[in-house]
NUMARNU-485389 format. One record per residue (C-alpha): x, y, z; residue in one letter; chain. Coordinates in Angstrom, 1 decimal, always signed. Example, Ala and Ser with C-alpha at 12.3 -4.5 7.8 and 13.67 -1.06 7.14 Angstrom:
<recs>
X: +12.3 | Y: -4.5 | Z: +7.8 | type: A | mol: A
X: +13.7 | Y: -1.1 | Z: +7.1 | type: S | mol: A
</recs>
This chain:
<recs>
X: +0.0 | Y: +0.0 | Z: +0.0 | type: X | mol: A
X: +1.3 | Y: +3.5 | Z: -0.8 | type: X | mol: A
X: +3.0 | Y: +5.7 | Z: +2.0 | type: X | mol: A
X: +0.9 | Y: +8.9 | Z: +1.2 | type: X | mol: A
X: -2.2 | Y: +6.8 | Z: +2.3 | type: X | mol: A
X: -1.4 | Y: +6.2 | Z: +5.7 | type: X | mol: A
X: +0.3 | Y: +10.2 | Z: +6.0 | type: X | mol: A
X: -3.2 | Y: +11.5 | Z: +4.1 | type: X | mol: A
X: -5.1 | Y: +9.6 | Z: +6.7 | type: X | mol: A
X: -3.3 | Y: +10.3 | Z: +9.5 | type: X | mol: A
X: -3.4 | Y: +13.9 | Z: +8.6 | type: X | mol: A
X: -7.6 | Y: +13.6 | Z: +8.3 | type: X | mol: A
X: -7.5 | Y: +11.8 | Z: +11.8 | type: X | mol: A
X: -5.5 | Y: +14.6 | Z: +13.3 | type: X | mol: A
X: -7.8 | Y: +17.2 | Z: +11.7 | type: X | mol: A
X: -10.5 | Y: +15.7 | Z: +13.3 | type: X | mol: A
X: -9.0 | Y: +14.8 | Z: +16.4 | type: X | mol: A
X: -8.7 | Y: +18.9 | Z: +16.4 | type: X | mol: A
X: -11.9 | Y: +19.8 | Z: +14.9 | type: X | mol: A
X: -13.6 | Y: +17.6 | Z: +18.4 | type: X | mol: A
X: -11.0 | Y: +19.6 | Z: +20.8 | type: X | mol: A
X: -12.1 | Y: +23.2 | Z: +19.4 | type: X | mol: A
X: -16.0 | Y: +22.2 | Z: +19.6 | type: X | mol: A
X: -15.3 | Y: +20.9 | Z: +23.1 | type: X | mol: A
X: -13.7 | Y: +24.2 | Z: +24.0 | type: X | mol: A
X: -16.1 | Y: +26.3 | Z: +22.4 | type: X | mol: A
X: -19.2 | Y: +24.8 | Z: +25.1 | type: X | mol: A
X: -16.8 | Y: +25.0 | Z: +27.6 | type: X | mol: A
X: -16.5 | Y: +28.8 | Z: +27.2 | type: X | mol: A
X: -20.0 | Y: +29.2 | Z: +26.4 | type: X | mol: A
X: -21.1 | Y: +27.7 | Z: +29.7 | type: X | mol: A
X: -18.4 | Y: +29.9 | Z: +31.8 | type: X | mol: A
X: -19.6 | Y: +33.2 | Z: +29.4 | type: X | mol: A
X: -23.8 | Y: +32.6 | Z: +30.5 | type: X | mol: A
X: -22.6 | Y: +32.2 | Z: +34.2 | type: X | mol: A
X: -20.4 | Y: +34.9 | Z: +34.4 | type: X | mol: A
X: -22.7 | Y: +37.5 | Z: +32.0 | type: X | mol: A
X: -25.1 | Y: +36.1 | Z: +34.6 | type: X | mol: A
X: -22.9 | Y: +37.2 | Z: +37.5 | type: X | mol: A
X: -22.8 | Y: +33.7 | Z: +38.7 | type: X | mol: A
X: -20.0 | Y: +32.7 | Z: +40.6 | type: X | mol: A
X: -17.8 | Y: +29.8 | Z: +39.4 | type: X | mol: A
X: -16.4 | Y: +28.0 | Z: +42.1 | type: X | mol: A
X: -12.9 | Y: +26.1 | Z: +41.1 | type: X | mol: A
X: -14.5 | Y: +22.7 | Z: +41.1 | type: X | mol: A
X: -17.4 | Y: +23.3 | Z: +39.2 | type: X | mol: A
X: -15.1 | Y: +25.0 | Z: +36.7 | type: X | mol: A
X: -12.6 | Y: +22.5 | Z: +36.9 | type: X | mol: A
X: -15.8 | Y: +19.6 | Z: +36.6 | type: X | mol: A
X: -16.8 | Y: +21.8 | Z: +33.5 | type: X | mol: A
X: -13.8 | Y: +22.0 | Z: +31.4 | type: X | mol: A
X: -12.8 | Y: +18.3 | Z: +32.3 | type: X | mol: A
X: -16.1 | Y: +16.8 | Z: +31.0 | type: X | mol: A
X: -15.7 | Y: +15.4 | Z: +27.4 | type: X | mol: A
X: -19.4 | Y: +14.3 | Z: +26.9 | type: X | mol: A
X: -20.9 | Y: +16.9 | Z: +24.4 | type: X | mol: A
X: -24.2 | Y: +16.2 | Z: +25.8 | type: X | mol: A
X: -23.4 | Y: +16.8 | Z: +28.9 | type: X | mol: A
X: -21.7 | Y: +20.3 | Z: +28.1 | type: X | mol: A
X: -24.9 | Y: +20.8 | Z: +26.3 | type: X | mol: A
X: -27.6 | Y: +19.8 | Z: +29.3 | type: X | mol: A
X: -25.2 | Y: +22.3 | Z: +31.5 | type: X | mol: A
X: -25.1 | Y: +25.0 | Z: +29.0 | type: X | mol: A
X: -28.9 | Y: +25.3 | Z: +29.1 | type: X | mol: A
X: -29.3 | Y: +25.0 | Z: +32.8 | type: X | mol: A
X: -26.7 | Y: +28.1 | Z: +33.0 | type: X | mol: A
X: -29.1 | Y: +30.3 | Z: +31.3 | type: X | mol: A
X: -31.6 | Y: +30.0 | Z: +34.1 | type: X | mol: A
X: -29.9 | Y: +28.1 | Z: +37.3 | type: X | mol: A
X: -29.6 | Y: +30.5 | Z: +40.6 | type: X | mol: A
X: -25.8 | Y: +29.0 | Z: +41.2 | type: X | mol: A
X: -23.0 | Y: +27.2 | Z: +39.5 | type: X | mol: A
X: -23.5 | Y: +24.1 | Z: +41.2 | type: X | mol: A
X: -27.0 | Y: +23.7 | Z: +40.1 | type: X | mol: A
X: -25.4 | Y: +23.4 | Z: +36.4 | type: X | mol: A
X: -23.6 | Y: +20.7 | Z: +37.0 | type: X | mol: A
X: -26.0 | Y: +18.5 | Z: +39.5 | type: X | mol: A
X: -27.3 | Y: +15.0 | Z: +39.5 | type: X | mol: A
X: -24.1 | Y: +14.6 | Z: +36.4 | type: X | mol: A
</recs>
């Protein structure tokens, strides 16, 4: 098999593996924008519980209950 197969799909793996990493930043940021806009406060482990959570639908459950929960923690509950 040819060389430039393996480099042109390692390079497509890569993008995507990148492509993932920017989306999961993106609703990381989004989440911490709503709350602070809000003028929640973040404590550090709900911050640090936010930005470590890979599970899109997760960051996506928690980005809608930032735009009406009464604390930080609440956003994160029962998860």
């Amino acid at each position: 098999m040819d060389a430039s197969f393996f480099t042109v799909h390692a390079l497509q793996e890569n993008l995507e593996s990148v492509r993932n990493q920017g989306r999961h930043e993106v609703r990381v940021e989004s989440i911490m924008i709503v709350l602070e806009h809000r003028g929640i406060e973040v404590p550090f482990f709900v911050s640090q519980r936010i930005s470590h959570c890979l599970d899109p639908d997760i960051l996506r459950t928690w980005l809608i209950r930032a735009l009406t929960a009464t604390s930080a923690v609440e956003v994160i509950r029962n998860e």
